[in-house]
N, C-alpha and C positions, 0 to 999 in steps of 0.2 A: 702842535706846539702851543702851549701856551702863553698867549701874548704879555701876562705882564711876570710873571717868575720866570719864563725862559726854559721852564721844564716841557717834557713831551708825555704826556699821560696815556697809556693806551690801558683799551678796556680788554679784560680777559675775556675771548670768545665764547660765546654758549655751543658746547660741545657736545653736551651731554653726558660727558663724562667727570659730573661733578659727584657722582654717587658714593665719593672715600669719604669726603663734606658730611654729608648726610647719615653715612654708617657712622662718624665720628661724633656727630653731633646727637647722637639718641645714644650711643656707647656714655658719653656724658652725662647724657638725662638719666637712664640708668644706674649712672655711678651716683648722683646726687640723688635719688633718691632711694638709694641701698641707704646711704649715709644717712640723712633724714631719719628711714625708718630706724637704724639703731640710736641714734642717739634722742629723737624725739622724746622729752618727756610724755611716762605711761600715765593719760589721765586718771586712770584707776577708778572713771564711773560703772565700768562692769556688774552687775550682780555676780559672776561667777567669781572664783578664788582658786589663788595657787598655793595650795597646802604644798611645801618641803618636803611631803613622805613621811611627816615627823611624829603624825598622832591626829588626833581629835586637835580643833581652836577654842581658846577660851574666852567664855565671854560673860558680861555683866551687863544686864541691861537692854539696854541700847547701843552695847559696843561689844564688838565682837575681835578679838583677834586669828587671822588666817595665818598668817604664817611671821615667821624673821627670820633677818642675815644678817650675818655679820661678818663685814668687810675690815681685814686688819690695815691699817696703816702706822705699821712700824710700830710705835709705841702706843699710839689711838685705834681708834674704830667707827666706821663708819656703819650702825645698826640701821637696818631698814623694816621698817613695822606693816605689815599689809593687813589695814583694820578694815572691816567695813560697819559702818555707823548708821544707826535708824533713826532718821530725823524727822520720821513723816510728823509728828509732832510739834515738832519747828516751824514759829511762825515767821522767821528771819531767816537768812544762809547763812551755815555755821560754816566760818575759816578755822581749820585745822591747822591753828597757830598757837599760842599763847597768848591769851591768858585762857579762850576756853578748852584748847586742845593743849597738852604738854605730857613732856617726860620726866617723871624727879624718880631720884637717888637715894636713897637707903632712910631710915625713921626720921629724918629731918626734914625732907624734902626740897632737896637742893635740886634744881630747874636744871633739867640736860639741854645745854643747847642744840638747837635744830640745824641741819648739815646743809651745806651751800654750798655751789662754783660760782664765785669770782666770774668766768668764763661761761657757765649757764647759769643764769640767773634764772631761778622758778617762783612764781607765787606759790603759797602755801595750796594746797587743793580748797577748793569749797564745796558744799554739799547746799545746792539746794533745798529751800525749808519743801517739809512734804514729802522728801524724797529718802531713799535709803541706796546709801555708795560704797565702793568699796575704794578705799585710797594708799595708794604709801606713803610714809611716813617717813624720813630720814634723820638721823640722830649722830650728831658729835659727841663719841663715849671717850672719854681720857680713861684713864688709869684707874684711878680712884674710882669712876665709874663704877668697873669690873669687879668694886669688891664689895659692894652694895646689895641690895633689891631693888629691882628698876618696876615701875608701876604705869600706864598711862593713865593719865585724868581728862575726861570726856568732860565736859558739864557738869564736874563735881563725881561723875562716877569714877570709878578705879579697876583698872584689870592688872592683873599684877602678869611684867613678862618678864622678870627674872628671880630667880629665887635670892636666898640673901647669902650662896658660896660665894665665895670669890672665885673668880672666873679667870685662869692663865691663860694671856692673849698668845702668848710664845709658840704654842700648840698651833698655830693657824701657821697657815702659807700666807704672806704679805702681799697684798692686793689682789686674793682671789675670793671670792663672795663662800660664805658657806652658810648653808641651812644651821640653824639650829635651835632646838624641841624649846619648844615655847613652856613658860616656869621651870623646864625642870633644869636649866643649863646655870 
């Protein structure tokens, strides 16, 4: 008993039979790092690339596009670009943001803004100078968007990833990713 609360503390004896403890506590480790892996952002330094099944990537330059998707959300989209960029020529690291990295919209070149969570917050990727990466890219496409030609601009280069149809988002299932054929959608 403890003398000055009055309570009586007893210790749980070592029995040996704490092994539910132990199953449960690696079932956990387990669980969090299933979770981890899916949601971690994919750094996207690979050399390799996941082509869609859609064709051949097009590229300009120093930049190359692997593949897109395009996630509907209701009346938006959330377009994801898997570029990979050859920098070895880079005497600086290039941030795959704006102003040197972006997405514009139809002959005028109105700036797509770049897609975020609130609740995951990501830096833009960067590429080391010297180096050659493959990164995603993520894009807040509205409406207006879809009825464009969507281009990315590298360092002043251009690869163009959409043609200039207008593109009906209504056709999509809402919030399931779908490939699709780089310029020609």
């Amino acid at each position: 008993m403890d003398a000055i609360t009055g309570f009586r503390f007893e210790v749980m004896p070592r029995t040996g039979n704490q092994w539910g403890i132990w199953v449960l506590a690696a079932a956990g480790g387990l669980l969090l790092a299933a979770v981890l892996w899916k949601w971690w952002p994919d750094s996207g330094t690979g050399e390799g690339s996941r082509d869609g099944g859609l064709g051949a990537s097009v590229s300009a330059g120093a930049v190359r596009m692997e593949s897109a998707e395009l996630r509907r959300d209701y009346g938006n989209a959330v377009l994801r670009l898997r570029v990979t960029i050859d920098h070895r020529e880079g005497k600086e690291p290039l941030r795959c943001a704006a102003p040197a990295v972006r997405l514009t919209a139809g002959s005028a070149g109105e700036e797509v803004p770049a897609f975020f969570l609130a609740t995951q917050p990501q830096a833009a990727p960067e590429i080391p100078a010297g180096e050659k990466a493959t990164v995603d890219l993520l894009y807040w496409l509205e409406e207006r968007h879809l009825q464009e030609a969507l281009a990315l601009e590298v360092l002043g280069e251009r690869v163009a990833v959409k043609s200039g149809r207008a593109f009906d988002l209504s056709g999509l299932e809402n919030g399931k990713p779908q490939p699709v054929a780089l310029e020609a959608w």
